[in-house]
DSSP file (Angstrom, degrees, kcal/mol; ACC not computed):
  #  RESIDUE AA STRUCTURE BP1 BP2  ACC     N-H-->O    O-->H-N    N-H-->O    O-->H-N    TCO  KAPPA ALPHA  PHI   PSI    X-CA   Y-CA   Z-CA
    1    1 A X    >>>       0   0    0      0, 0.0     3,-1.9     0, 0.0     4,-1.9   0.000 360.0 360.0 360.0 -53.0   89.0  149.7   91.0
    2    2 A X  H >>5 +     0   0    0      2,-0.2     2,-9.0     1,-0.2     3,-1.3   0.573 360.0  50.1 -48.2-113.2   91.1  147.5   88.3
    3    3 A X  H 345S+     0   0    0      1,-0.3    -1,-0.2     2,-0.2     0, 0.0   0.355 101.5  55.7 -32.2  14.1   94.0  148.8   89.5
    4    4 A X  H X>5S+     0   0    0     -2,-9.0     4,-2.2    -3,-1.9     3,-0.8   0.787 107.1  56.6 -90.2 -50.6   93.2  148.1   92.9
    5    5 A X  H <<5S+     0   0    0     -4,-1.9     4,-0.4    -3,-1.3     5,-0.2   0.592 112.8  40.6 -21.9 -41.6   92.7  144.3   91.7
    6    6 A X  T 3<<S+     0   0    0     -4,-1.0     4,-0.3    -5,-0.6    -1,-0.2   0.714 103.6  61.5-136.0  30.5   95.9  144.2   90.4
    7    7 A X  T X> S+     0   0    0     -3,-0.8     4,-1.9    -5,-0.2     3,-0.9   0.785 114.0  40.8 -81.7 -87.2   97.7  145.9   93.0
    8    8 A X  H 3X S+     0   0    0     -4,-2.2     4,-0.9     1,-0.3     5,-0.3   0.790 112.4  49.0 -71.8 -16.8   96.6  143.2   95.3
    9    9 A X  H >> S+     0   0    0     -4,-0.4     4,-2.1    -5,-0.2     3,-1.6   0.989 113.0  46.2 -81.1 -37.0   96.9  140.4   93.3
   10   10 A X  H <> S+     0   0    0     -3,-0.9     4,-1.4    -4,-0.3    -2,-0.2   0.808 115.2  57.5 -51.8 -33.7  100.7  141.7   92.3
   11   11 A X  H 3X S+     0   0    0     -4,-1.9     4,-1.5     2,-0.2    -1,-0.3   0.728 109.4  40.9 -58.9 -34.8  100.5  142.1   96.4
   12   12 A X  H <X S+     0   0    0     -3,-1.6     4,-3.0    -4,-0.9    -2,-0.2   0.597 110.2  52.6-105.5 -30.6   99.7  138.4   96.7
   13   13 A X  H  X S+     0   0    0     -4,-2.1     4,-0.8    -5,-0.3     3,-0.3   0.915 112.4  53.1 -85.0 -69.6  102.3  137.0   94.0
   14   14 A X  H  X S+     0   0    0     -4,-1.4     4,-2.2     1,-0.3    -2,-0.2   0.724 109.5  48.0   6.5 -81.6  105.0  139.2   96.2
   15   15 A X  H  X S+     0   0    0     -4,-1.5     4,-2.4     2,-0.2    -1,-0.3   0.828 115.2  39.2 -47.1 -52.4  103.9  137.5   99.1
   16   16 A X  H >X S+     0   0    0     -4,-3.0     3,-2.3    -3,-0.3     4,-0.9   0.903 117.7  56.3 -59.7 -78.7  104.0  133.6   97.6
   17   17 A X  H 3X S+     0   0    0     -4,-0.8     4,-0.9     1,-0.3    -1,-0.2   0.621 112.7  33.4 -14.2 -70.1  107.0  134.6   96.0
   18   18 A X  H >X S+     0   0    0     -4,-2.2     4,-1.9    -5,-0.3     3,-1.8   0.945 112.5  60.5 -53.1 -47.0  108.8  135.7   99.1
   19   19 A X  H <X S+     0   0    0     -4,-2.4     4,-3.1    -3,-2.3     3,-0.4   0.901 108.3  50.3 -71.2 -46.1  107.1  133.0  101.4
   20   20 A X  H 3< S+     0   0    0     -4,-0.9     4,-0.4     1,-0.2    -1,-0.3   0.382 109.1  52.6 -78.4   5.9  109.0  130.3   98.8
   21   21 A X  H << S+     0   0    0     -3,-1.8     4,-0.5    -4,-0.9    -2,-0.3   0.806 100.0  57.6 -98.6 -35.8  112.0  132.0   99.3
   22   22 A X  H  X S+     0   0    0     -4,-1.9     4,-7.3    -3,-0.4    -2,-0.2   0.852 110.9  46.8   4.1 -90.1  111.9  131.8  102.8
   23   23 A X  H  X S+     0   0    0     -4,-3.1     4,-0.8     2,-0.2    -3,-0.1   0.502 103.6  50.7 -64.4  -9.0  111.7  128.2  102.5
   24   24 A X  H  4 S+     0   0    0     -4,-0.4    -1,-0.2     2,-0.2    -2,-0.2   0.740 112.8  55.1 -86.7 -18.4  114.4  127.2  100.1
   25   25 A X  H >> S+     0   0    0     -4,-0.5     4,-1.5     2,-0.2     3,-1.2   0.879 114.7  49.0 -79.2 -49.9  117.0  129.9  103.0
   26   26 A X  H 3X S+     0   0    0     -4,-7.3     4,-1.9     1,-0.3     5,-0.2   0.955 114.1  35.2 -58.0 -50.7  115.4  127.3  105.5
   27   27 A X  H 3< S+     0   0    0     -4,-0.8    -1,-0.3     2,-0.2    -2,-0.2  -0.029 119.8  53.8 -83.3  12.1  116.3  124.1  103.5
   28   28 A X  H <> S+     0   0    0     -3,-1.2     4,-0.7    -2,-0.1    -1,-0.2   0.628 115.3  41.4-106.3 -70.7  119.7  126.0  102.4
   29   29 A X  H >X S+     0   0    0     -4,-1.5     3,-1.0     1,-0.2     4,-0.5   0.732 113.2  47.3 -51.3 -37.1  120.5  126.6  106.1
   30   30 A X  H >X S+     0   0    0     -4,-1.9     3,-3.6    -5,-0.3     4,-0.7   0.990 115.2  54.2 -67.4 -49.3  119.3  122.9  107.6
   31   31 A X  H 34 S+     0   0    0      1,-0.3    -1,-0.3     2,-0.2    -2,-0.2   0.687 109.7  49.0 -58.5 -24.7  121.7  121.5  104.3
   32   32 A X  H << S+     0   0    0     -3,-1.0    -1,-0.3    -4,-0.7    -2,-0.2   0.642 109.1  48.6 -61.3 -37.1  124.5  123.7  105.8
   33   33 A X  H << S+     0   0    0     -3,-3.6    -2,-0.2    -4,-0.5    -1,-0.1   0.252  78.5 107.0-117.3   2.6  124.3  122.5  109.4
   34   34 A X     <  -     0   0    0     -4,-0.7     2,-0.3    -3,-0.1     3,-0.0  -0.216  52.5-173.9 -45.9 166.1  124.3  119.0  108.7
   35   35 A X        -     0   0    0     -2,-0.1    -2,-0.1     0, 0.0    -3,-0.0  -0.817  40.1 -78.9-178.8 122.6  127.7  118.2  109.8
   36   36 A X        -     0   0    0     -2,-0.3     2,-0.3     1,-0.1     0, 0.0  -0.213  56.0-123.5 -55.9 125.5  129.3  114.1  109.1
   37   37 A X        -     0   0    0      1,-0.1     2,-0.2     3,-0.0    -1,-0.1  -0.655  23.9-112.7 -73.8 141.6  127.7  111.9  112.0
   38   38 A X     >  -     0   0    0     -2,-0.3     4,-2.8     1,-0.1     5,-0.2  -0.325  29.6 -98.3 -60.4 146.8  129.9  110.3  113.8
   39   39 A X  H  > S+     0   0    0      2,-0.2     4,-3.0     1,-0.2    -1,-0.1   0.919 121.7  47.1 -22.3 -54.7  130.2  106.4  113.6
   40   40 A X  H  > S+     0   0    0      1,-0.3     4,-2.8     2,-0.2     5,-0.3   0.997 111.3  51.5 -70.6 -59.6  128.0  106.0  117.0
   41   41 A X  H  > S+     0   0    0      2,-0.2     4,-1.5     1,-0.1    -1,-0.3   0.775 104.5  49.5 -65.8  -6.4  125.6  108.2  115.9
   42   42 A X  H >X S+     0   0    0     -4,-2.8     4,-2.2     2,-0.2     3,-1.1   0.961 108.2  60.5 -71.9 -53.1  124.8  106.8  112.6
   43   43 A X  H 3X S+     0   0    0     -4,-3.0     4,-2.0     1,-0.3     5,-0.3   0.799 106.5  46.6 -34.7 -52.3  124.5  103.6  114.6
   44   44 A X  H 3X S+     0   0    0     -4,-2.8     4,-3.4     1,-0.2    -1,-0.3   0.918 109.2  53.3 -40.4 -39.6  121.7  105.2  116.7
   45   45 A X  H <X S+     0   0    0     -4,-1.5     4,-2.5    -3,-1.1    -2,-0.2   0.936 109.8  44.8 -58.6 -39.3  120.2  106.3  113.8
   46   46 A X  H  X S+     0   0    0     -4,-2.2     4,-2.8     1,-0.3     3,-0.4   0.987 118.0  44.7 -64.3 -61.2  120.1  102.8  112.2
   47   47 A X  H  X S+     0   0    0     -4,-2.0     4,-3.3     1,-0.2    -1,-0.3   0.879 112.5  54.6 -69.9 -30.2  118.9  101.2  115.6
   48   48 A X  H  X S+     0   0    0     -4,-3.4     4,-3.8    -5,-0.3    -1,-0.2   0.934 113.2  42.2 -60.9 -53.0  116.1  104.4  115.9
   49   49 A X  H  X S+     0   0    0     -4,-2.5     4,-1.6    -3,-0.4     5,-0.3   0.997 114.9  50.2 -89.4 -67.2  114.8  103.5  112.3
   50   50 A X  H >X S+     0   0    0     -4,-2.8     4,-2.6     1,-0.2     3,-1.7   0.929 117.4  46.9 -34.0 -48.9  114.8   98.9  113.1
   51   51 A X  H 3X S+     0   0    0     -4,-3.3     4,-3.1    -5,-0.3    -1,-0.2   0.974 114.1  38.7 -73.8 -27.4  113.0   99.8  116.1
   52   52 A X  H 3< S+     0   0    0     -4,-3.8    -1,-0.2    -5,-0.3    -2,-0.2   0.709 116.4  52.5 -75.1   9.3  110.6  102.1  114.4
   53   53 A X  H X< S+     0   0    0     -3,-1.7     3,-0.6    -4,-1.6     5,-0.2   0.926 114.3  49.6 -84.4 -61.3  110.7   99.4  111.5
   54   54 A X  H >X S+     0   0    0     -4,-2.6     3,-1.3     1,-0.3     4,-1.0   0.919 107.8  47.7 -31.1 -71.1  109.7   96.8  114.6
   55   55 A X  H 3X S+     0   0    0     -4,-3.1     4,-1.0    -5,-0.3    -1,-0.3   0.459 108.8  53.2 -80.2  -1.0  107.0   98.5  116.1
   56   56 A X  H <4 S+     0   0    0     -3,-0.6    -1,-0.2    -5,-0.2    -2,-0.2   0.083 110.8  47.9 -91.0  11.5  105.1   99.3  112.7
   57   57 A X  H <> S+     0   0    0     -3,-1.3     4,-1.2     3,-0.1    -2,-0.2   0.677 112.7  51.8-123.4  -6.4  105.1   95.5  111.7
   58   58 A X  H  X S+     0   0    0     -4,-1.0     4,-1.3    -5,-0.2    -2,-0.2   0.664 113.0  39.2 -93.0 -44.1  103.9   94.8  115.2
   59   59 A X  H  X S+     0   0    0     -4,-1.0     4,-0.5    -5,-0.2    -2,-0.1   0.569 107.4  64.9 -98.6  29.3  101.0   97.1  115.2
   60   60 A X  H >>>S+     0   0    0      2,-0.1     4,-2.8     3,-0.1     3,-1.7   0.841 111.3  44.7 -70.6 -60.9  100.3   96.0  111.2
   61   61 A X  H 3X5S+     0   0    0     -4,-1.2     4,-4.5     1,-0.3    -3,-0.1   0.976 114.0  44.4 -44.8 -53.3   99.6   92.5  113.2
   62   62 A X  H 3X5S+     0   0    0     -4,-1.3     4,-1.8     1,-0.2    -1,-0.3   0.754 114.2  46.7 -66.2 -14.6   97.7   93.8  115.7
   63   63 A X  H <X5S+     0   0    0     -3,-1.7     4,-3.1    -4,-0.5     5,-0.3   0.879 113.4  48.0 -77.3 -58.8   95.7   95.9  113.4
   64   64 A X  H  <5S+     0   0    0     -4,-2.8     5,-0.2     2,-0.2    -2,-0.2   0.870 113.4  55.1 -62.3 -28.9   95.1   92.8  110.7
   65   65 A X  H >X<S+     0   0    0     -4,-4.5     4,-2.3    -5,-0.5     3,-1.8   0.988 108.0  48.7 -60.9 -65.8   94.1   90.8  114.3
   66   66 A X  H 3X S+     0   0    0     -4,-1.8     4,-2.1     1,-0.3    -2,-0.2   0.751 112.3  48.2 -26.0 -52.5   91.5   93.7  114.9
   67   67 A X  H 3< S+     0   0    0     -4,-3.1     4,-0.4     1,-0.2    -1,-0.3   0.317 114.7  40.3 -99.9  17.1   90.2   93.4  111.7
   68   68 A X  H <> S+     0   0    0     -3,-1.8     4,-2.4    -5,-0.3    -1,-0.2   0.520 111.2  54.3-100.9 -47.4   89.8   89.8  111.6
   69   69 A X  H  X S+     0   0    0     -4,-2.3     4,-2.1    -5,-0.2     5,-0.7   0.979 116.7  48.7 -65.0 -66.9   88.4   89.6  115.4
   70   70 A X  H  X S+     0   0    0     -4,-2.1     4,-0.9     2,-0.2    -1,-0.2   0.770 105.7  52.7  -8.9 -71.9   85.8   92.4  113.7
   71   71 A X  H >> S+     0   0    0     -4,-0.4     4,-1.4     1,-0.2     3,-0.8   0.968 111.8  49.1 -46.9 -64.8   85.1   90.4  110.8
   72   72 A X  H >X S+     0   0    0     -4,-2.4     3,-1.7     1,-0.3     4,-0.9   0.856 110.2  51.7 -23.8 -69.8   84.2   87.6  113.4
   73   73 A X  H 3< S+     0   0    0     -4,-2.1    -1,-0.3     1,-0.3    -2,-0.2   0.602 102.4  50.0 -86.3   3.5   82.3   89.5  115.1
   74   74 A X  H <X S+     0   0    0     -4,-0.9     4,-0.8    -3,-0.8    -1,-0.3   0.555 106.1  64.6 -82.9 -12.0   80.3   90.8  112.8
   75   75 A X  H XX S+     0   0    0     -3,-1.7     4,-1.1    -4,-1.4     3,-0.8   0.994 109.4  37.7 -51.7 -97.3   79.8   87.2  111.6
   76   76 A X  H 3X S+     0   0    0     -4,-0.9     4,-0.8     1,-0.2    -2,-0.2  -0.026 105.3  65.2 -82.0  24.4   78.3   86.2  114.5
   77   77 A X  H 3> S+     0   0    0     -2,-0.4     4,-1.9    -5,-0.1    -1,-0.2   0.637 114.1  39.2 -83.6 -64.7   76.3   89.6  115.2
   78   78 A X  H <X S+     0   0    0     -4,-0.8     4,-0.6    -3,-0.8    -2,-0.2   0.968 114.6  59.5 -68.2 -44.5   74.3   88.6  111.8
   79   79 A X  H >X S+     0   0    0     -4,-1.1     3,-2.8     2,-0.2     4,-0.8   0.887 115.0  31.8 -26.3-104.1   74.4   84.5  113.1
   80   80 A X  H 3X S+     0   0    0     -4,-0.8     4,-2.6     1,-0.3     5,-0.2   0.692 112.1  63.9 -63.4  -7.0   72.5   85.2  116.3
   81   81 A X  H 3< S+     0   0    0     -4,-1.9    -1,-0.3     1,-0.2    -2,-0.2   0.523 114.6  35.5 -91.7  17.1   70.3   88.1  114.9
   82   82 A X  H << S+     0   0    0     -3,-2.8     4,-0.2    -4,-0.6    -1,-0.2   0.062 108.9  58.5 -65.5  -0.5   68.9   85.6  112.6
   83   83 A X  H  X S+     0   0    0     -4,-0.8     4,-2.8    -5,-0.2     5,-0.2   0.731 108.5  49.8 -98.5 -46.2   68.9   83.0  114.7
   84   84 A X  T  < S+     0   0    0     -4,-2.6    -3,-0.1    -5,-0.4     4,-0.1   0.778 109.1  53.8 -51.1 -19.2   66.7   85.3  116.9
   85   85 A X  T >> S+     0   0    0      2,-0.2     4,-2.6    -5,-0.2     3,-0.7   0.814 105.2  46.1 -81.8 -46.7   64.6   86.0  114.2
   86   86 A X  H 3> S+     0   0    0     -4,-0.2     4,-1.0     1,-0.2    -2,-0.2   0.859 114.4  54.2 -88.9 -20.2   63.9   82.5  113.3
   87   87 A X  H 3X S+     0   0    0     -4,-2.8     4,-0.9     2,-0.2    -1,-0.2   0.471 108.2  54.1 -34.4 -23.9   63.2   81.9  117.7
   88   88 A X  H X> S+     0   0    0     -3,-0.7     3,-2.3    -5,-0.2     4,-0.9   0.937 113.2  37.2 -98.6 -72.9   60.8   84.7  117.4
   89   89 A X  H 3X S+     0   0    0     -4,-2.6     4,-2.0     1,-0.3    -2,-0.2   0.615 113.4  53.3 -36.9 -35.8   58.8   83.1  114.6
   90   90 A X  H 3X S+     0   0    0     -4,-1.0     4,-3.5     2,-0.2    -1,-0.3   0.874 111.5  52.1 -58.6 -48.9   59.1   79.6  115.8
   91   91 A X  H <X S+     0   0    0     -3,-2.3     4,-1.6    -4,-0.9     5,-0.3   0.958 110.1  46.1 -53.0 -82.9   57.6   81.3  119.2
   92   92 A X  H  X S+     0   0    0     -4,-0.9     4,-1.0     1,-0.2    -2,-0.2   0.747 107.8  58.7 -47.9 -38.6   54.7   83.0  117.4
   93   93 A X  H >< S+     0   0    0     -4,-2.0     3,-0.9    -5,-0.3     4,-0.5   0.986 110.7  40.0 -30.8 -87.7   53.9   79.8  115.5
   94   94 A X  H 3X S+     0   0    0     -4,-3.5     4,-2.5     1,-0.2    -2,-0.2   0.833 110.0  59.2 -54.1 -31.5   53.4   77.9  118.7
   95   95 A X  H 3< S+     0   0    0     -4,-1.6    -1,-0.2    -5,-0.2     5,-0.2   0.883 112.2  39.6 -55.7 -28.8   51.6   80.8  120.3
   96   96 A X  T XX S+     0   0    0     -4,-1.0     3,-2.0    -3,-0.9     4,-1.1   0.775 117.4  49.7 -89.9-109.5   48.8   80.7  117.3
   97   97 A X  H 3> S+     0   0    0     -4,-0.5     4,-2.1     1,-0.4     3,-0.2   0.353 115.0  47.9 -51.4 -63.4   48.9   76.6  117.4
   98   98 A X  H 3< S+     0   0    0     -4,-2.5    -1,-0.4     2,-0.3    -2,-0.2   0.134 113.8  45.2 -90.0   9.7   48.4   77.0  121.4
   99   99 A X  H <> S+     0   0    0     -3,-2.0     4,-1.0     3,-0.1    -1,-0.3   0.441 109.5  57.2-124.8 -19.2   45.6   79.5  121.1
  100  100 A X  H  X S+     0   0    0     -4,-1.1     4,-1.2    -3,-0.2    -2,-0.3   0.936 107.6  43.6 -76.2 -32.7   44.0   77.5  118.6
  101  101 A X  H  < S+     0   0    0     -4,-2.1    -3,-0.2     2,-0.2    -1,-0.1   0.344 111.9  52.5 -91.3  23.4   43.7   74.5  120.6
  102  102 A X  H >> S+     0   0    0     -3,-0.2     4,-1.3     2,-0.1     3,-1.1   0.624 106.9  54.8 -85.0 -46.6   42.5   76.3  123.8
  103  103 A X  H 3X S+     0   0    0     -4,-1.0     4,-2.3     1,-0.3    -2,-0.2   0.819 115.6  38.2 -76.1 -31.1   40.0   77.8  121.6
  104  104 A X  H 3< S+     0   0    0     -4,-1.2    -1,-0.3     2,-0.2     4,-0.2   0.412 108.4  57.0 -78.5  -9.2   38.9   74.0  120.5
  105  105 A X  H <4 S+     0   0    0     -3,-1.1    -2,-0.2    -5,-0.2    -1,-0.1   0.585 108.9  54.3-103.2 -12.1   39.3   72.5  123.7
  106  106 A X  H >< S+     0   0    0     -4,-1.3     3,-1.8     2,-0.1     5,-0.3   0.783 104.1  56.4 -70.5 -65.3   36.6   75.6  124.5
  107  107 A X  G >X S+     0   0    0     -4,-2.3     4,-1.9    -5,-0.4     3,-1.5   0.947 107.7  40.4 -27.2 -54.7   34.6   74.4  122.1
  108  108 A X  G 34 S+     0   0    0      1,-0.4    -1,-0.2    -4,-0.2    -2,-0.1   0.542 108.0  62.9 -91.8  -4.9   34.1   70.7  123.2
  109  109 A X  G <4 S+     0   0    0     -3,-1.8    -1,-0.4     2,-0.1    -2,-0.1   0.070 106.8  40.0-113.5  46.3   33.8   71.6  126.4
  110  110 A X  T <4        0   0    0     -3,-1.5    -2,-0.2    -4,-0.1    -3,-0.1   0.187 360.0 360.0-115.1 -11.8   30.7   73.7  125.8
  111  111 A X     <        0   0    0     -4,-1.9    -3,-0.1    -5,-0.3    -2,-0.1   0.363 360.0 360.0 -77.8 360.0   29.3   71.2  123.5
């Protein structure tokens, strides 16, 4: 049974082993087949990477806008739900004032 254990793990180190061997003969080969860009294509390359430069500082704005318009509205989420809050009470206040002075205006008119 040990040596079934370490048969597979010796099985398993093999494997990483090989699997990282693999990948430095990929990364040998891509480093091989690079090849001097020409003038025009580095110039794509340059404009490829400003426009992707562009368009990540343009949605960073639009993102920091989102999370300000958020903040906002999460402001005024807690505003009117307190505001509601303190309408509700104000309501039930005057309902209790207005059912006490039905309830006294019952009075005096049965006296």
């Amino acid at each position: 049974m040990k040596y079934l254990e370490q048969r597979n793990k010796q099985l398993e180190d093999q494997q990483a082993i090989m699997e990282l061997q693999n990948i430095r003969e990929h990364r040998q080969a891509a480093q091989s087949r690079r090849v001097e860009l020409t003038s025009l294509e580095q110039e794509i390359n340059e404009d490829r990477e400003a426009n992707l430069e562009r368009v990540n500082m343009h949605l960073e704005r639009l993102l920091d806008k989102a999370d300000k318009d958020l903040s906002l509205l999460r402001h005024m989420a807690f505003h009117y739900r307190a505001r509601n809050m303190s309408v509700k009470a104000q309501i039930k206040s005057l309902k209790a004032k207005l059912s006490k002075a039905t309830k006294e205006e019952k009075e005096k008119d049965q006296l």
